[in-house]
PyMOL Python script that loads the backbone (N, CA, C, O; Angstrom):
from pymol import cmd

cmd.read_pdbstr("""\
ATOM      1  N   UNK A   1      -3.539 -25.638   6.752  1.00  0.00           N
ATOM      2  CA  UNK A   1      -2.872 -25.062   7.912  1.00  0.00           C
ATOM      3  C   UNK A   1      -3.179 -23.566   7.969  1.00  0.00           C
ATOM      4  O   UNK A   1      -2.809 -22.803   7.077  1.00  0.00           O
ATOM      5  N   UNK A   2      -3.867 -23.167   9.048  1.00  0.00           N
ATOM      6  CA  UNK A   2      -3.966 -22.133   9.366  1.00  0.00           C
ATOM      7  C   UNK A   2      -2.633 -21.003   9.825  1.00  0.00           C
ATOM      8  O   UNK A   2      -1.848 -21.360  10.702  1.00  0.00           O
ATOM      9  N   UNK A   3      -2.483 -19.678   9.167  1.00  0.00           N
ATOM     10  CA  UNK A   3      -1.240 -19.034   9.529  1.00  0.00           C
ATOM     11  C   UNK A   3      -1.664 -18.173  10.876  1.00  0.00           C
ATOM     12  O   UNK A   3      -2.889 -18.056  10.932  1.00  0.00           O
ATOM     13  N   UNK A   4      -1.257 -17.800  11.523  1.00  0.00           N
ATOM     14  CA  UNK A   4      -1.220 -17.187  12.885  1.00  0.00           C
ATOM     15  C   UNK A   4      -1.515 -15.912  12.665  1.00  0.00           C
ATOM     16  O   UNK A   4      -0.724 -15.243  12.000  1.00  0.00           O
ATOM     17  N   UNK A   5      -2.671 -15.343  13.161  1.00  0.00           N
ATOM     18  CA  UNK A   5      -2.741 -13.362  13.167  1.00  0.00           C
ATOM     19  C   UNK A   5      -1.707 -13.038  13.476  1.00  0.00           C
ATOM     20  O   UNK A   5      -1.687 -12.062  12.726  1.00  0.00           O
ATOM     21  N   UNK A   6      -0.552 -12.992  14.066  1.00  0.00           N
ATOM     22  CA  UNK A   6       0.408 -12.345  14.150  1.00  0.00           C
ATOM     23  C   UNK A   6       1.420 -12.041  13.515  1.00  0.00           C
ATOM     24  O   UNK A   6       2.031 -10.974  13.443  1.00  0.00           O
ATOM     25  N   UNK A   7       1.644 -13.365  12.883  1.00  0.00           N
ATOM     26  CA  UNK A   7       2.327 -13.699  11.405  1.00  0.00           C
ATOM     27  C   UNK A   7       1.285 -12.897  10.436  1.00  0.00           C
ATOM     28  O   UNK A   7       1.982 -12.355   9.579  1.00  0.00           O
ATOM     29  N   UNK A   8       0.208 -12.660  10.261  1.00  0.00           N
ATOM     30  CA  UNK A   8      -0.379 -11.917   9.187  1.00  0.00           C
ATOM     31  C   UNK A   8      -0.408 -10.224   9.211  1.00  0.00           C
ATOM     32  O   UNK A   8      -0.639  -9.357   8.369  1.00  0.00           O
ATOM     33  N   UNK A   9      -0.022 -10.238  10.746  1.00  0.00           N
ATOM     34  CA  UNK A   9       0.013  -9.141  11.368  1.00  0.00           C
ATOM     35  C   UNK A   9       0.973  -8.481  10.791  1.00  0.00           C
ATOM     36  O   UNK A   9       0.841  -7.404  10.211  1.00  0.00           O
ATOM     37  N   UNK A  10       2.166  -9.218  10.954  1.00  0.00           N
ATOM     38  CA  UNK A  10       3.850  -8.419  11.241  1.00  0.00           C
ATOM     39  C   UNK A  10       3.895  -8.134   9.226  1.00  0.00           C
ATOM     40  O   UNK A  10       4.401  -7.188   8.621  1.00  0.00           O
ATOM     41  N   UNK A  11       3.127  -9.416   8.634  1.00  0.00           N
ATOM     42  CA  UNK A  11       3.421  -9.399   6.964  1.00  0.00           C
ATOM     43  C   UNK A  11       2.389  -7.990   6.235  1.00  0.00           C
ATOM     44  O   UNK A  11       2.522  -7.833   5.021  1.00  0.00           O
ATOM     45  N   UNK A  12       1.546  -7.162   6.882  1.00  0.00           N
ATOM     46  CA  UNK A  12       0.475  -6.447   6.606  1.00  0.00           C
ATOM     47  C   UNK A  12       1.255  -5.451   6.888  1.00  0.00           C
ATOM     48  O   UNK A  12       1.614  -4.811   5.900  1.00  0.00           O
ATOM     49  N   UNK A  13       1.781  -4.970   8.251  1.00  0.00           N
ATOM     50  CA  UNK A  13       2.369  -4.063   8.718  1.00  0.00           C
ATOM     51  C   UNK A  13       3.936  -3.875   8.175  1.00  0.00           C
ATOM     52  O   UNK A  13       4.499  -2.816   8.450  1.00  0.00           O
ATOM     53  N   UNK A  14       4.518  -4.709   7.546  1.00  0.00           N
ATOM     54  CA  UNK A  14       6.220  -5.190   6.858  1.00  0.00           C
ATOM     55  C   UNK A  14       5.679  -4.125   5.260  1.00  0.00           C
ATOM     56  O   UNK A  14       6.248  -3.229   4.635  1.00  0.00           O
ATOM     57  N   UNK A  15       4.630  -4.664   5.141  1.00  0.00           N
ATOM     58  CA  UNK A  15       4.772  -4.437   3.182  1.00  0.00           C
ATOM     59  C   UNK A  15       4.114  -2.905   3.379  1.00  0.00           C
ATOM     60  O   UNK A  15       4.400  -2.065   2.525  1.00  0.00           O
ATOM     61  N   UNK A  16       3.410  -2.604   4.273  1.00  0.00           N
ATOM     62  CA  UNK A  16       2.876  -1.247   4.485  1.00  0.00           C
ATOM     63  C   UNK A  16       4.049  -0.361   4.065  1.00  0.00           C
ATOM     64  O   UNK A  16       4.345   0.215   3.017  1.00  0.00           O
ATOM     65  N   UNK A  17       4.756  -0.497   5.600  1.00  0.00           N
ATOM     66  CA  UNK A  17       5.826   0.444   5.718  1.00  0.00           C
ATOM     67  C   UNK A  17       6.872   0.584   4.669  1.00  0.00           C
ATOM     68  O   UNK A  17       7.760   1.436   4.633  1.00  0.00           O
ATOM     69  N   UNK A  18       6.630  -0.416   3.782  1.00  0.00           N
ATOM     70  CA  UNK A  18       7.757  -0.701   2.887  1.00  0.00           C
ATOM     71  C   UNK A  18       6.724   0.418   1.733  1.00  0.00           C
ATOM     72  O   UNK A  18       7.036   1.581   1.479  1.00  0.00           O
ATOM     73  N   UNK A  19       5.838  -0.097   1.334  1.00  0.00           N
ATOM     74  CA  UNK A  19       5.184   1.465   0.812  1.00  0.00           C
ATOM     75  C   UNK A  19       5.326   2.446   1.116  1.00  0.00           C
ATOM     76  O   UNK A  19       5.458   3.267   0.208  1.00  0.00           O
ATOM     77  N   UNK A  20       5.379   2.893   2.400  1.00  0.00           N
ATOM     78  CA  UNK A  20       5.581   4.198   3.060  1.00  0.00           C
ATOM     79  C   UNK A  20       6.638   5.002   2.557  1.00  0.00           C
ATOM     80  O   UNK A  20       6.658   6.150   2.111  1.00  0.00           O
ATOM     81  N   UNK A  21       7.623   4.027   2.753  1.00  0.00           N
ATOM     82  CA  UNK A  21       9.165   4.176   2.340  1.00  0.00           C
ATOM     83  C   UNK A  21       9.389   4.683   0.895  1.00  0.00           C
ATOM     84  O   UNK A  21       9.958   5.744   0.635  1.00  0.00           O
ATOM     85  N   UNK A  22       9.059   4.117   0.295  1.00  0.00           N
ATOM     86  CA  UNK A  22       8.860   4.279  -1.505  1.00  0.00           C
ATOM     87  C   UNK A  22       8.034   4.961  -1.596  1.00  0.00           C
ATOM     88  O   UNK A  22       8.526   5.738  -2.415  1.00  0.00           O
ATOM     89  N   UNK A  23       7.159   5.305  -1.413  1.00  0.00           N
ATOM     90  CA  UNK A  23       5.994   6.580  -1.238  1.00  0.00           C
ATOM     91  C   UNK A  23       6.418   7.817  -1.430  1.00  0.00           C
ATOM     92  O   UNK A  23       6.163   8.609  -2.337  1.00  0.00           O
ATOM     93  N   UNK A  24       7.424   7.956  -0.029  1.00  0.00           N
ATOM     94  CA  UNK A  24       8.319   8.991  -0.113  1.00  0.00           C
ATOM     95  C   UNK A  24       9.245   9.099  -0.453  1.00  0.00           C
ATOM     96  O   UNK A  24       9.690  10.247  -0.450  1.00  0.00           O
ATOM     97  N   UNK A  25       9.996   8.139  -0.887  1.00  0.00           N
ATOM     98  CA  UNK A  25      10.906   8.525  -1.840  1.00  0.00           C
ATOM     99  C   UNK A  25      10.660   9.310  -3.439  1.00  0.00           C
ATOM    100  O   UNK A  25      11.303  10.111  -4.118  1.00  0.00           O
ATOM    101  N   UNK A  26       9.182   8.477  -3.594  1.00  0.00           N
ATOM    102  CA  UNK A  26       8.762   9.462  -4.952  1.00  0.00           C
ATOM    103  C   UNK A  26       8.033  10.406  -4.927  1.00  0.00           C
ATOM    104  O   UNK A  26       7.649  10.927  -5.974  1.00  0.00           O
ATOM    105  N   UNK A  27       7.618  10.911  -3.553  1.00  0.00           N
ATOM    106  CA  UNK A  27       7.232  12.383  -3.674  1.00  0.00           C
ATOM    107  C   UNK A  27       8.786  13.224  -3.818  1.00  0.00           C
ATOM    108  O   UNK A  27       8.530  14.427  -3.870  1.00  0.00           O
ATOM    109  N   UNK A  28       9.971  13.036  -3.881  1.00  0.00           N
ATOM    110  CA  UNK A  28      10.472  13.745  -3.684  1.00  0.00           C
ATOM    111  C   UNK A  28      11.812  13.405  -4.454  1.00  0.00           C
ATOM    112  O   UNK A  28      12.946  13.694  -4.072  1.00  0.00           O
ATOM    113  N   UNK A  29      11.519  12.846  -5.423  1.00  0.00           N
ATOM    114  CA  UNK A  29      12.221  11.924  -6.434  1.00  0.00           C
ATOM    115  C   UNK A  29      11.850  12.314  -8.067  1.00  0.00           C
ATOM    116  O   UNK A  29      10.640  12.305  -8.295  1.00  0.00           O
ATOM    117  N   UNK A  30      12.602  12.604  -9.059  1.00  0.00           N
ATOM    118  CA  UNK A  30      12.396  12.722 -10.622  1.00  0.00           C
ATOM    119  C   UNK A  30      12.835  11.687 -11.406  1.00  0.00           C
ATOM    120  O   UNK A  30      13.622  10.769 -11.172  1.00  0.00           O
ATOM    121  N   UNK A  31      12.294  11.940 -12.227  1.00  0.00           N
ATOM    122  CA  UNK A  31      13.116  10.959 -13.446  1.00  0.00           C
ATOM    123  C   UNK A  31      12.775   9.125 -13.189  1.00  0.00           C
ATOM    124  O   UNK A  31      11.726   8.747 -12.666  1.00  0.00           O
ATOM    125  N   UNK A  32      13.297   8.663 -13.416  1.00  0.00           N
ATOM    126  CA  UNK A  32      13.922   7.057 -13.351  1.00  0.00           C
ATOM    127  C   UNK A  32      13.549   6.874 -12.286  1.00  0.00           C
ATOM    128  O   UNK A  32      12.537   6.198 -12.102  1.00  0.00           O
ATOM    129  N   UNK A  33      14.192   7.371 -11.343  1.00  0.00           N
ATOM    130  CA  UNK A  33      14.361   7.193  -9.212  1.00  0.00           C
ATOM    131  C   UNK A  33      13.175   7.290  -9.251  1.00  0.00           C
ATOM    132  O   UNK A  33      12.630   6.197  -9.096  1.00  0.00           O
ATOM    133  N   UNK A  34      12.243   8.426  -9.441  1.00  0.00           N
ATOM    134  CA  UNK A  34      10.899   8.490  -8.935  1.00  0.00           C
ATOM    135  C   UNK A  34       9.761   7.327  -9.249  1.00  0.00           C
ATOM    136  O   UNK A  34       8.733   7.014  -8.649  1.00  0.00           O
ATOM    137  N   UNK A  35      10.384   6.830 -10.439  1.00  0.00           N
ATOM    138  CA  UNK A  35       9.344   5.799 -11.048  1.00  0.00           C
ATOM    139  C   UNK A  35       9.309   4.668 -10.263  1.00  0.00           C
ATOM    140  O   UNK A  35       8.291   4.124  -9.836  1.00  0.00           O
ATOM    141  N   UNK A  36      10.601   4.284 -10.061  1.00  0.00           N
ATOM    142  CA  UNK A  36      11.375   2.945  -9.610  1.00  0.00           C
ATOM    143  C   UNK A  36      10.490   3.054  -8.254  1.00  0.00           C
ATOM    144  O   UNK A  36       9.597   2.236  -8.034  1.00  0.00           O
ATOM    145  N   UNK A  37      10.786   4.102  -7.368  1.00  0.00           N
ATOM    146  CA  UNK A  37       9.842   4.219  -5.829  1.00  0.00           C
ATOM    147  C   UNK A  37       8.423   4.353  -6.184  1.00  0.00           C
ATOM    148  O   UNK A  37       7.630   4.324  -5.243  1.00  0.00           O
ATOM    149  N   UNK A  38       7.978   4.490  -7.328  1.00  0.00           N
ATOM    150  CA  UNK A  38       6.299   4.710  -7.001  1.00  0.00           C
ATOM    151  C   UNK A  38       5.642   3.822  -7.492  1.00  0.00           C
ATOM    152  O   UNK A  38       4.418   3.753  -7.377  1.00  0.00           O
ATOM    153  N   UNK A  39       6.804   2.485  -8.513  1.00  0.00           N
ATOM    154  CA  UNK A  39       6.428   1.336  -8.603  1.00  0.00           C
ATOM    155  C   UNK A  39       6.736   0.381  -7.777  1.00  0.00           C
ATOM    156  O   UNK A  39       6.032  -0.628  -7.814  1.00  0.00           O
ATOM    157  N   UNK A  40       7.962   0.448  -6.732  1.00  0.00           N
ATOM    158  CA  UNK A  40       8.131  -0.118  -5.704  1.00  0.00           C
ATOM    159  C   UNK A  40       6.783  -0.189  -4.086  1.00  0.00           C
ATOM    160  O   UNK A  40       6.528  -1.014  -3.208  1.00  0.00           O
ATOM    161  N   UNK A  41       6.312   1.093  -4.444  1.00  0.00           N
ATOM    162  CA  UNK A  41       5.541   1.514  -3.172  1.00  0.00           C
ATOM    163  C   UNK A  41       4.144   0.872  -3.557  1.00  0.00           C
ATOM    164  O   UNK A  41       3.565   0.185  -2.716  1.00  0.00           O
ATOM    165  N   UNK A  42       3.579   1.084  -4.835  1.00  0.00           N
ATOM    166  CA  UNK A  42       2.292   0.162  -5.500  1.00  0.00           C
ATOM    167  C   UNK A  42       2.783  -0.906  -5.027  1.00  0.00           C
ATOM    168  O   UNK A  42       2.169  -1.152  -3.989  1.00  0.00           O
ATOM    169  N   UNK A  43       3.804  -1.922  -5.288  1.00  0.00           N
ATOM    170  CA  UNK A  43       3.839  -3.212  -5.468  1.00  0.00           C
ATOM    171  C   UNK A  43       3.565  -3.522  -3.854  1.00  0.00           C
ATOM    172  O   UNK A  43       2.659  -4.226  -3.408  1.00  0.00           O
ATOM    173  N   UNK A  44       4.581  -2.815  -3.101  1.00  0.00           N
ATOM    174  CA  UNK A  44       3.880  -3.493  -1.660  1.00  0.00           C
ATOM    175  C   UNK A  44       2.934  -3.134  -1.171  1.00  0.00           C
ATOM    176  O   UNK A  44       2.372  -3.914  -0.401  1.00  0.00           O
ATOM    177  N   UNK A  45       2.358  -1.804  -1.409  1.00  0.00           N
ATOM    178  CA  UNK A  45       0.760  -1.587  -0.857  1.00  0.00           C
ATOM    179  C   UNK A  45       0.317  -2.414  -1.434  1.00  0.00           C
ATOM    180  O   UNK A  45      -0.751  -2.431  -0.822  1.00  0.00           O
ATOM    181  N   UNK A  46       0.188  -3.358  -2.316  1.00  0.00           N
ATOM    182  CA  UNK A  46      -0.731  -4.175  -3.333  1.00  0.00           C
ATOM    183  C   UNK A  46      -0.549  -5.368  -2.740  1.00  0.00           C
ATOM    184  O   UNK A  46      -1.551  -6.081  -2.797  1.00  0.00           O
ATOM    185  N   UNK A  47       0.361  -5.827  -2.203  1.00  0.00           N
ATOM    186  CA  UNK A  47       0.970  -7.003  -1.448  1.00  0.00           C
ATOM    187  C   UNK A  47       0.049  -6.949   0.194  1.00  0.00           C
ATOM    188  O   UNK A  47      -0.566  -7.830   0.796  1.00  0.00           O
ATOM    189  N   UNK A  48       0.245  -5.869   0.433  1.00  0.00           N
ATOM    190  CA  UNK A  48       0.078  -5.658   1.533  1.00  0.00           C
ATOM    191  C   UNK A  48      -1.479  -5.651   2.146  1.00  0.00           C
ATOM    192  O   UNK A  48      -2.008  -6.072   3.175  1.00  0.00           O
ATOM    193  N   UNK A  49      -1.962  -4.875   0.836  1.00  0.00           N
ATOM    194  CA  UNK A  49      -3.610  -4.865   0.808  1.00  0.00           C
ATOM    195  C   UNK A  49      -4.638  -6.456   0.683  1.00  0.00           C
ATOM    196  O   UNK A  49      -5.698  -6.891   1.134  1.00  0.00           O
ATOM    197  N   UNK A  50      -3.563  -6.888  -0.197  1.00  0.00           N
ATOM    198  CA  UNK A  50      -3.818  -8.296  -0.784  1.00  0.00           C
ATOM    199  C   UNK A  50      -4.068  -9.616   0.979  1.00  0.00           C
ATOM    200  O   UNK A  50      -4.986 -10.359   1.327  1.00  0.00           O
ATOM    201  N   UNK A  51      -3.027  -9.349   1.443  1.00  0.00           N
ATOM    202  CA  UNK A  51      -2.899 -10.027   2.419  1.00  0.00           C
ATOM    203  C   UNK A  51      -4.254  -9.265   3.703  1.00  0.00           C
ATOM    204  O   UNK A  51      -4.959  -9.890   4.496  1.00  0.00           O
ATOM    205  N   UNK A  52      -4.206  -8.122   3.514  1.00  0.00           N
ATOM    206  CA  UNK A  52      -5.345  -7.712   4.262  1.00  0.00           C
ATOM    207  C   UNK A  52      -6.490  -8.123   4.143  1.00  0.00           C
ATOM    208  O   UNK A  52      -7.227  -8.410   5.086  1.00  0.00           O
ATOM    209  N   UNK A  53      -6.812  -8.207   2.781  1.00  0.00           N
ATOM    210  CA  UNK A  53      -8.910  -8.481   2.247  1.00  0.00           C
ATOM    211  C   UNK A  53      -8.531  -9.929   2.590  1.00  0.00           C
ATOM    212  O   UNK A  53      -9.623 -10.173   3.102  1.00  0.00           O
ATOM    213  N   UNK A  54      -7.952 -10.933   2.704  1.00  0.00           N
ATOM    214  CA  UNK A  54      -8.089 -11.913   2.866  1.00  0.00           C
ATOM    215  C   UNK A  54      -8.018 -12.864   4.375  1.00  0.00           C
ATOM    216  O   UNK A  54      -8.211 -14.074   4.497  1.00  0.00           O
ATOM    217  N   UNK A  55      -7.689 -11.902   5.382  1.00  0.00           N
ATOM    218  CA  UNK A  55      -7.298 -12.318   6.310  1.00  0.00           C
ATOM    219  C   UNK A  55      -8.299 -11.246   7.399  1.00  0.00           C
ATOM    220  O   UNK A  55      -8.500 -11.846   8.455  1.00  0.00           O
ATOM    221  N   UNK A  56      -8.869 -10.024   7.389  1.00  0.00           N
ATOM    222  CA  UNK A  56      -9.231  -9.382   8.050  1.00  0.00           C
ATOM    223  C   UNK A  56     -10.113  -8.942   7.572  1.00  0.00           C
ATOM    224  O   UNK A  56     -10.060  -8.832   6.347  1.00  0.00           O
ATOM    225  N   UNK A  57     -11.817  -8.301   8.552  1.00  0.00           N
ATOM    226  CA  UNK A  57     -12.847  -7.706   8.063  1.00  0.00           C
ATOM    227  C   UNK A  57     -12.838  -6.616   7.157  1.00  0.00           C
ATOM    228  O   UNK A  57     -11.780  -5.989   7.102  1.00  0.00           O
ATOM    229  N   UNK A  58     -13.573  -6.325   6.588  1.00  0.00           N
ATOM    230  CA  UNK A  58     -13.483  -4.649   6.016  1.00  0.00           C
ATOM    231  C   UNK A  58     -13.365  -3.207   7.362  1.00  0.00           C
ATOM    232  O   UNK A  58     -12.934  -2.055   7.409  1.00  0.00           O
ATOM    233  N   UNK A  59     -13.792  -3.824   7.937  1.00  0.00           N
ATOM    234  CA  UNK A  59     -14.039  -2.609   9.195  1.00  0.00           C
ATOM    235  C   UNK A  59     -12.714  -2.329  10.139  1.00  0.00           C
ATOM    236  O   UNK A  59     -12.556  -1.331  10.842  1.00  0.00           O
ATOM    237  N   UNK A  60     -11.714  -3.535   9.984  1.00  0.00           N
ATOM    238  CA  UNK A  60     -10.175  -3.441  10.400  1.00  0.00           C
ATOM    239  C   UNK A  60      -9.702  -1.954  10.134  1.00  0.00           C
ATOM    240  O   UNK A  60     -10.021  -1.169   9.241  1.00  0.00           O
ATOM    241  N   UNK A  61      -8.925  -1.841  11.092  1.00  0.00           N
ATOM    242  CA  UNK A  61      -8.150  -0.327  11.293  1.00  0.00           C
ATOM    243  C   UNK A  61      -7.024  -0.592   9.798  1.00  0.00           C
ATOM    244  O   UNK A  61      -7.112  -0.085   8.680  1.00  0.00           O
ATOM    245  N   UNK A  62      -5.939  -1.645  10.379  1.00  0.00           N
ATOM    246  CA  UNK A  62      -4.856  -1.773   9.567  1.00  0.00           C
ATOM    247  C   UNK A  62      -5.617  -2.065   7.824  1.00  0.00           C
ATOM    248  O   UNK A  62      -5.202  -1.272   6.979  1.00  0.00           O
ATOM    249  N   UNK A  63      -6.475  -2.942   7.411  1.00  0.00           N
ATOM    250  CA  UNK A  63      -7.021  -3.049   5.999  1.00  0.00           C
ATOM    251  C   UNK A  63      -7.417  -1.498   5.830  1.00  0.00           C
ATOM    252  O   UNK A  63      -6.551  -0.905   5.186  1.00  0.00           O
ATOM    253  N   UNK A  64      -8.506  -0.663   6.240  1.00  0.00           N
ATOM    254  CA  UNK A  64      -9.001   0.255   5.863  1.00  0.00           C
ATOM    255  C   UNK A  64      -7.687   1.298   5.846  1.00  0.00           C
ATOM    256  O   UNK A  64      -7.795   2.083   4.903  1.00  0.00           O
ATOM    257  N   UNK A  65      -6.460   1.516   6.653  1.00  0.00           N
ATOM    258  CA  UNK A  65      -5.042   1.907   6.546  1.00  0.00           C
ATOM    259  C   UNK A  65      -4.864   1.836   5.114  1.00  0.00           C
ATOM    260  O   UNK A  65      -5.018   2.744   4.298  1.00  0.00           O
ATOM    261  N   UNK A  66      -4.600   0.921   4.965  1.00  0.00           N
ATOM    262  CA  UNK A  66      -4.083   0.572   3.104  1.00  0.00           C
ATOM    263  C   UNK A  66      -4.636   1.180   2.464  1.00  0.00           C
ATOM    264  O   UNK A  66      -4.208   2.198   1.921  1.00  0.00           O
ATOM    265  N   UNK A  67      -5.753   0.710   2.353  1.00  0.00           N
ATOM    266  CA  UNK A  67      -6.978   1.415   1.182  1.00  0.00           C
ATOM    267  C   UNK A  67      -6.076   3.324   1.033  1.00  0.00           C
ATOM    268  O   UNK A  67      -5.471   3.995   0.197  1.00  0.00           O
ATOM    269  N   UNK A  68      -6.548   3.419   2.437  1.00  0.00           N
ATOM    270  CA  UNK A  68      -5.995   4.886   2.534  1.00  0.00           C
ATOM    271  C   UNK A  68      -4.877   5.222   1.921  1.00  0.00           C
ATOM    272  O   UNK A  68      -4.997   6.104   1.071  1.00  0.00           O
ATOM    273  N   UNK A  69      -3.504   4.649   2.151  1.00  0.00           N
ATOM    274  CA  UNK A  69      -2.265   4.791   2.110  1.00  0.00           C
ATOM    275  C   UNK A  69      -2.304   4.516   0.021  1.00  0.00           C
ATOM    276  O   UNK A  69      -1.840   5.352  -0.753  1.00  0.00           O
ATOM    277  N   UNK A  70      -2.928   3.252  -0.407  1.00  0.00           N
ATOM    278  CA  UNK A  70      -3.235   2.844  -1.717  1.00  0.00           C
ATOM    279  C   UNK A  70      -3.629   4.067  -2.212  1.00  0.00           C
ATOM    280  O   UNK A  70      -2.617   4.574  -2.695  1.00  0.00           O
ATOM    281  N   UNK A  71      -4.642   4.863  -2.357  1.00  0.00           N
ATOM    282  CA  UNK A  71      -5.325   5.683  -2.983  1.00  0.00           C
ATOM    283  C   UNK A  71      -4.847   6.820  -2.822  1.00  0.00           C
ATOM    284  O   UNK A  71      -5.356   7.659  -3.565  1.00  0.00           O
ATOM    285  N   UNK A  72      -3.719   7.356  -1.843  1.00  0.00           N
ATOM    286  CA  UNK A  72      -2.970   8.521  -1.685  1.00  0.00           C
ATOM    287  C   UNK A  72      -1.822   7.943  -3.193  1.00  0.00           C
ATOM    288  O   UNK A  72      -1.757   8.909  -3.954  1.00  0.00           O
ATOM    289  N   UNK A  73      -0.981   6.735  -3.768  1.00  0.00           N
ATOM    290  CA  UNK A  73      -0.576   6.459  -3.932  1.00  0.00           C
ATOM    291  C   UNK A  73      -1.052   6.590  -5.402  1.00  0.00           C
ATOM    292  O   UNK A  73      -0.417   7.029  -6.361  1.00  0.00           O
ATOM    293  N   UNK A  74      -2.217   6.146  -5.361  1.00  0.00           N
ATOM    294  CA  UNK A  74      -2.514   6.593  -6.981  1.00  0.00           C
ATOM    295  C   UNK A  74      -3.031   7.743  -7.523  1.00  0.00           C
ATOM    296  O   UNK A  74      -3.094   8.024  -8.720  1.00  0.00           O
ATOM    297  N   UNK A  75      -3.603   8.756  -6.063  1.00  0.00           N
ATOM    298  CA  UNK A  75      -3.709  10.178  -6.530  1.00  0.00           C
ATOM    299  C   UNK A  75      -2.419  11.120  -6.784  1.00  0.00           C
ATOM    300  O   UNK A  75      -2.062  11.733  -7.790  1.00  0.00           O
ATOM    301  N   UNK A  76      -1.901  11.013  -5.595  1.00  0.00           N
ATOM    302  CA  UNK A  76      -0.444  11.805  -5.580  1.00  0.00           C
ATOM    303  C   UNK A  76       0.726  11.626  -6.375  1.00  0.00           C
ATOM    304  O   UNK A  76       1.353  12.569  -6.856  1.00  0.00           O
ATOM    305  N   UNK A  77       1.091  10.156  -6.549  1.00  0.00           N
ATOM    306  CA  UNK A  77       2.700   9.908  -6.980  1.00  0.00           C
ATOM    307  C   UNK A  77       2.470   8.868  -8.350  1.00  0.00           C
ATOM    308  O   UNK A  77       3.333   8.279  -9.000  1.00  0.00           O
ATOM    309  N   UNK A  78       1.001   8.876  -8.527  1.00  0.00           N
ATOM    310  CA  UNK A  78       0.713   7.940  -9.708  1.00  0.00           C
ATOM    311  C   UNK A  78       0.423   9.153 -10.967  1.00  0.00           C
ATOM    312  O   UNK A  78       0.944   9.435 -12.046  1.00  0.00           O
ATOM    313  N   UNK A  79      -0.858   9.728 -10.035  1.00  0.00           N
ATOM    314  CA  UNK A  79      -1.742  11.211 -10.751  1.00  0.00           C
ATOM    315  C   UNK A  79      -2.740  10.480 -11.590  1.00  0.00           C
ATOM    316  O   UNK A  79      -3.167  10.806 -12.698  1.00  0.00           O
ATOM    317  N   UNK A  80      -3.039   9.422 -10.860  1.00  0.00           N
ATOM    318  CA  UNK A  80      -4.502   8.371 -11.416  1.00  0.00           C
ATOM    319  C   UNK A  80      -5.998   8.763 -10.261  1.00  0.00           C
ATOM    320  O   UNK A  80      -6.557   7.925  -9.553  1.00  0.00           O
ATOM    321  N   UNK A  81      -6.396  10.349 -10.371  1.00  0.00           N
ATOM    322  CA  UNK A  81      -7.272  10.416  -9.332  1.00  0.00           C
ATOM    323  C   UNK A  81      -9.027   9.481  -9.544  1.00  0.00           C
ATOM    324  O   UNK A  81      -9.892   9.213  -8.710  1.00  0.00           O
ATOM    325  N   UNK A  82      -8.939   9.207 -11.097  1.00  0.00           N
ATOM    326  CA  UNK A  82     -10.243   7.870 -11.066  1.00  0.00           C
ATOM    327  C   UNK A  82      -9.998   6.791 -10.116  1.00  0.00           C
ATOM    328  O   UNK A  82     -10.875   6.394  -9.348  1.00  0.00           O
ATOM    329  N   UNK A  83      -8.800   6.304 -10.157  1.00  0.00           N
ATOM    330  CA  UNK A  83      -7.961   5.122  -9.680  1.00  0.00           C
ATOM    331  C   UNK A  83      -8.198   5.352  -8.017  1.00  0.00           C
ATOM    332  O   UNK A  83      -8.428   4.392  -7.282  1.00  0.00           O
ATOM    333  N   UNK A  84      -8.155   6.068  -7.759  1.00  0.00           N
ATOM    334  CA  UNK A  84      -7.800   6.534  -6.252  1.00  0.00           C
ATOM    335  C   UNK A  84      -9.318   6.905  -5.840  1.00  0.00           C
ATOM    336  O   UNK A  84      -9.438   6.917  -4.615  1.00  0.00           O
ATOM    337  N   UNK A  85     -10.036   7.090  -6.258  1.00  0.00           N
ATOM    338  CA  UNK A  85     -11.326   6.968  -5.705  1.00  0.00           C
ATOM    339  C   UNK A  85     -12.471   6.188  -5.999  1.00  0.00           C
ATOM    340  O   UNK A  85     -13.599   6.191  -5.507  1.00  0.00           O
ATOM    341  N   UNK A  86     -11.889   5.437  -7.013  1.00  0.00           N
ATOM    342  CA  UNK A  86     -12.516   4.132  -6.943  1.00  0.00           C
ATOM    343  C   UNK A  86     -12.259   3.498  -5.994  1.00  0.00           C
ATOM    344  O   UNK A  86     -13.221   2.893  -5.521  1.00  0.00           O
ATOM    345  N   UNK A  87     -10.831   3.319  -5.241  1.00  0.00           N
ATOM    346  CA  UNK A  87     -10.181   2.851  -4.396  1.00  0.00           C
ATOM    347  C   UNK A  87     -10.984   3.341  -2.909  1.00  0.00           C
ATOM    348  O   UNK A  87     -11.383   2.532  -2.071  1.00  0.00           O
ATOM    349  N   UNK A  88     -11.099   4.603  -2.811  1.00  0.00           N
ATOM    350  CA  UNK A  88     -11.298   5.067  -1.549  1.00  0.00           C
ATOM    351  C   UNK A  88     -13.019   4.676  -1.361  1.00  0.00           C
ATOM    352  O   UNK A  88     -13.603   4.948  -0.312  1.00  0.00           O
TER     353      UNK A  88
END
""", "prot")
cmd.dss("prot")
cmd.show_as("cartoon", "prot")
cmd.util.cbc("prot")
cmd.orient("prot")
């Protein structure tokens, strides 16, 4: 059974923003809190990316989004800049 682009749509664009969210919470977060959001924000960019390579070209706006949003994620709030440009 095939799932519906739109349904893959709304689940790409759901786990994004949910990174986004946790993203910023650990730019601006210490200790414990900060970890908790910058392992929260990996897990759904990773979710999110996941559902992208499998459902959409490489040349997609929203997949190539992630990548982006991913690799800000492991330069900035991880401080993994190998990680992040392997990525990019």
């Amino acid at each position: 059974m095939e799932v519906p682009l739109i349904t893959v749509l709304i689940l790409s664009l759901t786990f994004s923003r949910m990174g986004d969210y946790h993203c910023y919470l650990a730019e601006f977060s210490t200790g414990d809190k900060r970890k908790d959001s910058a392992d929260k924000s990996l897990e759904a960019y990773k979710t999110a990316s996941n559902v992208a390579v499998t459902e959409f070209p490489p040349t997609q706006s929203i997949r190539l989004g992630l990548a982006l949003n991913l690799s800000v994620v492991y330069y900035e709030i991880l401080n993994s800049p190998d990680r992040a440009c392997h990525l990019a």
